[in-house]
Steps between C-alpha positions, in 0.01 A plus 500: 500500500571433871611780690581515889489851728739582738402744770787767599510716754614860308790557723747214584700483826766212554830345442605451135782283430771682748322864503202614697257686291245740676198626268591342204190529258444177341212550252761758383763312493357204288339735259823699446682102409713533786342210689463257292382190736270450755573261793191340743605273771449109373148447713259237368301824354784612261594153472139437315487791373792543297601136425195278528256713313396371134554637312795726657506843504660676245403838606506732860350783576624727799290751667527684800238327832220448338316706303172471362517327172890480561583809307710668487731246424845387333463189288805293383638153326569215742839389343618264742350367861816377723492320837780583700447174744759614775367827547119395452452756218370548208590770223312545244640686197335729264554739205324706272324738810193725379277714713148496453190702671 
């Protein structure tokens, strides 16, 4: 099964729909189901990534910089990829979080 990793940064600072949020913890977050997609700016690296690959992935793992062996980590269903061409995003959308280590 394909899986992709997304590298966070453990605490978030930045503009959220109309609300600044300052120290939000996003590892957190996405393992407590509260954030339940990930956006990446559409650059020809997410771009191949995330909609060229064969065969897609189906899975993403999320860990915190990078650690060796990429544990500990959160690992969760891709349920939908979306390009959001006027904004040059991407959001990918998962369910089904579990932590391993």
């Amino acid at each position: 099964m394909s899986a992709v990793v997304f590298h966070l940064k453990r605490f978030w600072e930045g503009r959220a729909g109309s609300a600044y949020i300052k120290g939000l913890d996003l590892y957190e977050e996405i393992k407590q189901g509260r954030k339940t997609s990930e956006w990446r700016n559409a650059t020809d690296y997410w771009l191949n990534r995330l909609f060229f690959k064969k065969p897609p992935p189906r899975r993403a793992w999320f860990v915190v910089g990078y650690p060796k062996d990429n544990l500990p980590r959160l690992e969760a269903d891709i349920i939908g990829i979306l390009l959001h061409v006027g904004e040059d995003q991407i959001e990918v959308k998962i369910a089904n979080v579990e932590e391993r280590s």
